[in-house]
N, C-alpha and C positions, 0 to 999 in steps of 0.2 A: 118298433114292433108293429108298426100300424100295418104293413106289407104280409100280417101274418093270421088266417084263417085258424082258429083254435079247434075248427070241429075235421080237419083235415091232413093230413100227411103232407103236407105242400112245401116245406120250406127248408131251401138245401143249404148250409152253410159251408164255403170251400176256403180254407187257410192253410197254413202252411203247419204239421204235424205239432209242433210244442205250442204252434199259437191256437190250434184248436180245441184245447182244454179252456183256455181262459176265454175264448170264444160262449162255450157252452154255458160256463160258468155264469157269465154277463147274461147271455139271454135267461137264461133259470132267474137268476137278481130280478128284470124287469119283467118277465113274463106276468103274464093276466090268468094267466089258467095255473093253478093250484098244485097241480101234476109235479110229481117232482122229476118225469120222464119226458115229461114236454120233450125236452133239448136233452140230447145225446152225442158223443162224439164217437165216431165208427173211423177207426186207426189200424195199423198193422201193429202197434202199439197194444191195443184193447183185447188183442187174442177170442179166445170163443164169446166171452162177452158182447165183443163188438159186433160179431156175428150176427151174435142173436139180438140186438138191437136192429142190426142193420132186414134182418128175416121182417122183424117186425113192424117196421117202415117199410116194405113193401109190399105188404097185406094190405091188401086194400077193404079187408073187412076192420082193419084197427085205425085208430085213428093215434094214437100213441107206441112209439115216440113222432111227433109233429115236426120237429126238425133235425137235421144230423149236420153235425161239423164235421170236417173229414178235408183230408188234404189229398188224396189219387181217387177215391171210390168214385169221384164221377168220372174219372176217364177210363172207368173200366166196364164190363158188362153189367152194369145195375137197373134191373128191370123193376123201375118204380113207378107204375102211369100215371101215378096223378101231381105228380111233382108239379106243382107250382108257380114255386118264385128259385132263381138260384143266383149266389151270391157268391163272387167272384172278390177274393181278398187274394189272393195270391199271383204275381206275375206266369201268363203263359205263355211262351215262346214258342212253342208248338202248333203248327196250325192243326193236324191229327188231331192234338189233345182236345184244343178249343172243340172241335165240331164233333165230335166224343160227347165232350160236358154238356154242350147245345142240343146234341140228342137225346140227354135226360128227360129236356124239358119238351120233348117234341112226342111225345107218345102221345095218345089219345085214352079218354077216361069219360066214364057218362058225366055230363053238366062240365067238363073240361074245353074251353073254347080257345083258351089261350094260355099263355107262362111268362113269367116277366125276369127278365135280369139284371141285377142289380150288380152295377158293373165299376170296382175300384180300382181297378189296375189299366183299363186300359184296354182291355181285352177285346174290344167291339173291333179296334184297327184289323182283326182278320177276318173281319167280315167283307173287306176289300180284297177279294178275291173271285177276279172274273170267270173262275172255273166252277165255283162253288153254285151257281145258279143259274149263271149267264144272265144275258143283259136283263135290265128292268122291263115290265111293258108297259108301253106308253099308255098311261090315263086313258080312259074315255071323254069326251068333250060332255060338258052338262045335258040334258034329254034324256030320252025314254033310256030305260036299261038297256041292258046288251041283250037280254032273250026277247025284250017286245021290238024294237028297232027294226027298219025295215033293214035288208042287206046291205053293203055297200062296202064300197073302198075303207081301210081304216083311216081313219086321220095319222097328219106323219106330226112325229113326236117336238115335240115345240123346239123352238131352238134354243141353247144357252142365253141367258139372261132375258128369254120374251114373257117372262110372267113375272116371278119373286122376286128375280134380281130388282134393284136400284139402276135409276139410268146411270153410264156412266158418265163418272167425273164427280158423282155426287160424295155427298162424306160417309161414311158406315163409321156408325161408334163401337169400338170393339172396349169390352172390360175387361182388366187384365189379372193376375194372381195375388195381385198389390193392391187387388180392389176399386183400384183407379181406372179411369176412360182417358180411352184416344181416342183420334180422329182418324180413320182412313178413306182414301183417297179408293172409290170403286172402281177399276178398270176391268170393262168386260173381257178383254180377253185373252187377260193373264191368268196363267195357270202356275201357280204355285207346287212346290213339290218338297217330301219330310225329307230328312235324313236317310230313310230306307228306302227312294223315289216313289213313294205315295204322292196321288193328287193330293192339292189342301186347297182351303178357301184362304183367302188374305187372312179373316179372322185367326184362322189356326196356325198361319206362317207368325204371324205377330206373335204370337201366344209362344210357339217355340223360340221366336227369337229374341224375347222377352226370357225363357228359362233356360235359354243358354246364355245370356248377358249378365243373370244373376248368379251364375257359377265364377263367372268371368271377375266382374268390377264390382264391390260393397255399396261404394258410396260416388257421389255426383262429381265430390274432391277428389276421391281417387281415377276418375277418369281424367279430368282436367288433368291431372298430374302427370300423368301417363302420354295423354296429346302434347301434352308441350313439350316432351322430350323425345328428339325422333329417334332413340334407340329402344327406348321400352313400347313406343308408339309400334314400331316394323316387328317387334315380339307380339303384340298384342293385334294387329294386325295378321299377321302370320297364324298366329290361334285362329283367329276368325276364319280365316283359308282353309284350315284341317278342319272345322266345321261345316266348311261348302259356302260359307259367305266370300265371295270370290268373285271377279267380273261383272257379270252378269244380273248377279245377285245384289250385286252393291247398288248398280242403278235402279233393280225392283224396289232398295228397301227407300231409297230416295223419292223416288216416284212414288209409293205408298204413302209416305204420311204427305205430300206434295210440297216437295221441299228441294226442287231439281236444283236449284244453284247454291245449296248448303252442302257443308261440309259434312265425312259420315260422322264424325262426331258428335254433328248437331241430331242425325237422325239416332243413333246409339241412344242417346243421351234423354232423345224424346220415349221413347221404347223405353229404354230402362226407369228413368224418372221423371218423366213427363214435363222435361223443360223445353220450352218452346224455340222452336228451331229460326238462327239468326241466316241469313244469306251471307257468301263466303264474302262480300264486296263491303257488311254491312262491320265482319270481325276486321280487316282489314283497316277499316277507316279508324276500328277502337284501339287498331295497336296504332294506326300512325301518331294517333291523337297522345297517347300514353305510352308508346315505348320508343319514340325518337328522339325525345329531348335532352336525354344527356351524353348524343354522339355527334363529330364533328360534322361538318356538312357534306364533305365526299361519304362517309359514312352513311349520313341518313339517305345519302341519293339511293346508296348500293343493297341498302334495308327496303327503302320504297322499292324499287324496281324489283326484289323477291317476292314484296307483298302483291305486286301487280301482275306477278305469274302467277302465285295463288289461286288471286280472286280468278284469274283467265280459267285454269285450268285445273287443281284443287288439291288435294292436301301430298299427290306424290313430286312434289316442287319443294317443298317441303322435308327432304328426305337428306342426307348428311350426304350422301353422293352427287347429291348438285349441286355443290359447293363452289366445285371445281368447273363445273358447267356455267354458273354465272358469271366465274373472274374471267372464262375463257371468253365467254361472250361480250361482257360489258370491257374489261380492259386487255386485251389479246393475249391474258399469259399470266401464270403466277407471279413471274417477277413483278410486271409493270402495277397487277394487285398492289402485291405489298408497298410497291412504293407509294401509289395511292393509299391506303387502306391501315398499312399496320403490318406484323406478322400472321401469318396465317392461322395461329392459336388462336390472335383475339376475333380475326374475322369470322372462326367455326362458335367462340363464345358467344356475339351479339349474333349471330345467326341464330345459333336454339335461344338465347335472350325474348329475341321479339316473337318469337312461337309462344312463348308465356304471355304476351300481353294476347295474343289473339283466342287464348282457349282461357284464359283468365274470368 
């Protein structure tokens, strides 16, 4: 309640109809002023009542009721000028509606300079709308005001990263919804972009790919689990694809935490639980150490030589369709495989076998 002026009509409550009773409710509980009308809720619900609360919040001779909960009344004609503060609980998908609610708080009132909103949903994302104002204008350079100033050329507007930004290359610690920090890697001049092609900053790409990982994978074991086996691996991979982490993206998110020669695993894994990212040359070396030792020696050669595509090239080597692609290469043919090797059952089992010692 500190956001809340008790000698003024200023503060708009927006929730969604059944949650704006228990809204009002609460604020009456903590309120500081005595009134039992302080807080009101104005519904299609409330019938002439609500009305007449609502008449009465817009009298700028009353100062009661001081706040209204309501779930449409600000997207509709509500000429209330000294509105305040307004307070966004409910998702708006609407850009109309948004800038509807936005022109509650833009009216003008004596002693009224500004309006502040307090924003849970989310809602600020449609203020990224190049039509809605057009472009920003560039700062003035520090000196005389703009009315005593002599004439002149404007100055042209600074370039992408010549002021705030960090040089790049350096690290930006992003905090994430887990409470925990990462590291990122600044690159000036990537641009990032949401789900719905919004610019973003890295910060914010982290952030979404941080809350679509935690829909994704629970725990640090169930990912591991998942890597070492290339069928739920190319499922889980696939997911990521319908989310737009695909190509392109895959090397952003590499580059981002500065991890070019790890696995995405390793970058997933730092994002979601902040374990630090190994080099694919480095897992490589922990399975030869640990998952060769109880296969014959044509065997361990035919095991090395997958890990040493790997480390070349990275987790799509990896994948149950190059199975066929390695016997062709290394011994000209399934058959000549098998007589080497074994059946072709046990050479697809020690195949996803030493996947487990490398995500292990």
């Amino acid at each position: 309640m500190a956001w809340s002026d008790h000698q003024r009509e200023e503060g708009v409550g927006v929730a969604l109809t059944e949650h704006a009773a228990r809204v009002r409710d609460y604020i009456n509980q903590v309120k500081d002023n005595p009134n039992p009308h302080y807080c009101q809720r104005v519904t299609a619900d409330d019938g002439k009542l609500g009305e007449q609360h609502l008449r009465e919040f817009q009298d700028n001779e009353k100062t009661l009721p001081t706040i209204l909960t309501t779930s449409h009344k600000l997207s509709t004609g509500v000429d209330a000028r000294n509105i305040r503060n307004i307070v966004l609980m409910r998702p708006i998908k609407s850009m109309i509606e948004f800038k509807q609610i936005i022109g509650r708080g833009t009216r003008t009132f004596d002693g009224k300079d500004f309006f502040t909103v307090y924003d849970f949903v989310k809602a600020y994302e449609h203020f990224n709308d190049p039509e809605w104002d057009g472009e920003p204008i560039p700062p003035y350079p520090p000196g005389p005001s703009p009315s005593t100033r002599s004439p002149g050329p404007e100055p042209d507007p600074p370039e992408p990263g010549q002021e705030d930004d960090p040089p790049a290359g350096e690290k930006v610690v992003v905090k994430l919804a887990d409470g925990k920090e990462r590291q990122i890697l600044y690159i000036a001049a990537t641009t990032y972009w949401s789900h719905d092609g919004r610019p973003m900053t890295a910060q914010e790409f982290m952030a979404q790919l941080f809350g679509d990982l935690a829909n994704l994978v629970t725990s640090e074991g169930e990912l591991r689990a998942i890597w070492s086996e290339p069928d739920r691996r190319e499922a889980f991979l696939q997911r990521l694809g319908e989310l737009g982490y695909v190509g392109d993206r895959m090397e952003e998110m590499r580059r981002l935490i500065d991890a070019p020669n790890s696995d995405i695993f390793d970058v997933l894994a730092y994002v979601r639980f902040t374990l630090a990212p190994l080099a694919r040359k480095e897992r490589a070396e922990t399975a030869r150490a640990n998952g060769l030792g109880g296969y014959e020696e044509e065997m361990r050669q035919f095991l090395d030589y997958v890990l040493q595509a790997y480390e070349a090239h990275g987790i799509e080597e990896l994948s149950l369709g190059k199975v066929r692609d390695f016997l062709r290469i290394r011994y000209g043919g399934t058959n000549d495989a098998k007589a080497a090797l074994g059946p072709v059952a046990d050479i697809r089992k020690a195949f996803i076998a030493i996947q487990g010692h490398l995500f292990r």
